[in-house]
N, C-alpha and C positions, 0 to 999 in steps of 0.2 A: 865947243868941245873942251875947252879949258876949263870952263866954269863948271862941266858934267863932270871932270876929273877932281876937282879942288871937291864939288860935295861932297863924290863917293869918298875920296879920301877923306873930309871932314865928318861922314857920318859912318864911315869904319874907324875910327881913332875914339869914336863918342861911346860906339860899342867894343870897344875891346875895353875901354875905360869903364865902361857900365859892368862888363861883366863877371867882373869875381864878386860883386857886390851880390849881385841877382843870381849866382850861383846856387842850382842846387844841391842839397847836402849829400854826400857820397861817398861811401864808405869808401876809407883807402885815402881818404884825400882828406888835407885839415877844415878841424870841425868849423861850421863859421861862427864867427867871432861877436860876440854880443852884450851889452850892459843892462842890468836890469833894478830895480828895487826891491828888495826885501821886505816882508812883512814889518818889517821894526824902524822899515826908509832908509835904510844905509843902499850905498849903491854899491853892487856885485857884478863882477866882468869874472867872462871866460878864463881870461888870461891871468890873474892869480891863483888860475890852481895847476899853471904849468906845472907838470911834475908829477902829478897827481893824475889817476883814474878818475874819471867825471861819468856819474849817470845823470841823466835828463830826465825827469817824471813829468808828465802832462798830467793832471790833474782836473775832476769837479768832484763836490762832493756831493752831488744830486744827482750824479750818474752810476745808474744801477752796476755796471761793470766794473766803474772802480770800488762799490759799495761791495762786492765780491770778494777783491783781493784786501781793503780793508777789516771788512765785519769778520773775515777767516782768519783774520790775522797775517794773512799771506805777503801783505806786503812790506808789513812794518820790521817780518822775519829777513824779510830780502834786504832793507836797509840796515836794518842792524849788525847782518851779516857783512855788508860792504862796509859800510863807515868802521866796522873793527878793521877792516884791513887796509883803514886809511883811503877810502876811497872816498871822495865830494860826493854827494848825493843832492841833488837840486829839483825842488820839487817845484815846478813849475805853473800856473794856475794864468790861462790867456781868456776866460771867459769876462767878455767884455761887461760893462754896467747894464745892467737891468734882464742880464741874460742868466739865464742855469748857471749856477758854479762860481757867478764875480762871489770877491770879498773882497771886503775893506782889510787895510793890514790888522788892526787887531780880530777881526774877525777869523785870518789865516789862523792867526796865534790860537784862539781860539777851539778852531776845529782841529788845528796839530795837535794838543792837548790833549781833545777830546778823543781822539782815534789811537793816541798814542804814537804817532808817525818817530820813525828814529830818523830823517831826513835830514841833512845836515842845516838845510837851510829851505825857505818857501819865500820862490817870486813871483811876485806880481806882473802878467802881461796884460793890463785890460787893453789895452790897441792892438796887441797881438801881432805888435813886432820880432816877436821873438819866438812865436809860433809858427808865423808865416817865414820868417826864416829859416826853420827846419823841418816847413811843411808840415808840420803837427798837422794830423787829421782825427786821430780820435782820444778819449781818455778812457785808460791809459795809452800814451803812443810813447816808446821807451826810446832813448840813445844811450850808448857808453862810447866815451871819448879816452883815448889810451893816455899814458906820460905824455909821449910826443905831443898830443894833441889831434891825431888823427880819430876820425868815426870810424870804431870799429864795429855796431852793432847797431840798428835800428829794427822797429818793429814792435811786436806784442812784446808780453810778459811773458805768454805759453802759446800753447795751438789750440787754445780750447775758446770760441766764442759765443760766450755762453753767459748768463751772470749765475749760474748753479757753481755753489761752492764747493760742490762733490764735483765737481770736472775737475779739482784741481789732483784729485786721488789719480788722475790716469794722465796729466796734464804733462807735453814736454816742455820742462822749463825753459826754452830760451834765453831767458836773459839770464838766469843764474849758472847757465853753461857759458854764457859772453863771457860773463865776469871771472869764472873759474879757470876757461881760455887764458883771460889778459892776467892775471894773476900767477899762473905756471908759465906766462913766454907765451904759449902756444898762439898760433892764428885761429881766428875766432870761425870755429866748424860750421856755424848755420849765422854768416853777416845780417843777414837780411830774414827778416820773417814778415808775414801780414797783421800787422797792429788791427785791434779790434775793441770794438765800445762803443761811447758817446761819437757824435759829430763834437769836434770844438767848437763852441758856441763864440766865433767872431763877432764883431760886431762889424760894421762896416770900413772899408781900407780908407786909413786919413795921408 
């Protein structure tokens, strides 16, 4: 009976330990915390942009959906419009090697160029640490993280899924009402929307 008391107690102490790690991301609650590289190899963490509005961009560039909000220019309208108002914009890329979407860092470089992306910065997740952390499931899959540091918004870009660039004439912008929300104070009217696009092209969990 002792020995049944000493486990349970050793593998409830194992899981409460385990878990803010394996938490999942939830609005209201702080965003989780993560390091990543950048297309140029510098190492980028969350936590330098305490202070600062953070959005999340999931990214491929061989997916027709985000080929939408780029080729319309829609989206590079949306960072341009954040990064003026001093917001981090982090465009993130978890598609693993040999899969739709990896690049090598110059490669990122590259296709930011090409697209014209006003993003503040473009990281590299080929393990998809940093996808699977915030459960990224498709591209685009959006987050905006406040000052505090809390997730205030996950989800699409709009309500439209679709890769027709005319959805975007009738489309409600979601993230660009998050953004205007956390900008005026206000709480964020629609937290949560259903993100749509690619599957993120994981490779397998190391």
């Amino acid at each position: 009976m002792l020995l049944d008391r000493r486990l349970i107690l050793t593998l409830a102490v194992a899981w409460l330990a385990a878990g803010p790690a394996c938490a999942e991301p939830m609005v209201g609650q702080p965003a989780p915390a993560f390091q990543a590289r950048d297309a140029d190899g510098r190492t980028v963490s969350l936590a330098q942009f305490r202070g600062r509005t953070v959005v999340l961009e999931w990214t491929n560039n061989g997916c027709p959906y985000v080929g939408k909000h780029y080729g319309s220019g829609n989206m590079q309208r949306l960072q341009a419009q954040a990064t003026a108002d001093g917001v981090a914009w982090l465009t993130i890329i978890s598609s693993a090697p040999g899969f739709q979407g990896y690049l090598t860092g110059p490669q990122a470089k590259a296709w930011k160029a090409k697209v014209g992306a006003r993003s503040s910065d473009v990281l590299l997740d080929p393990k998809g640490v940093v996808g699977r952390l915030y459960e990224a499931r498709t591209t685009p899959h959006m987050f905006v993280i406040d000052k505090t540091g809390r997730l205030v918004y996950m989800g699409g870009v709009d309500d439209q899924p679709t890769t027709d660039p005319e959805s975007l004439k009738i489309a409600k912008p979601y993230l660009a009402e998050a953004l205007a929300d956390v900008k005026a104070g206000r709480p964020v009217a629609t937290p949560v929307s259903q993100p749509y696009g690619c599957s993120v092209k994981y490779g397998s969990a190391e």
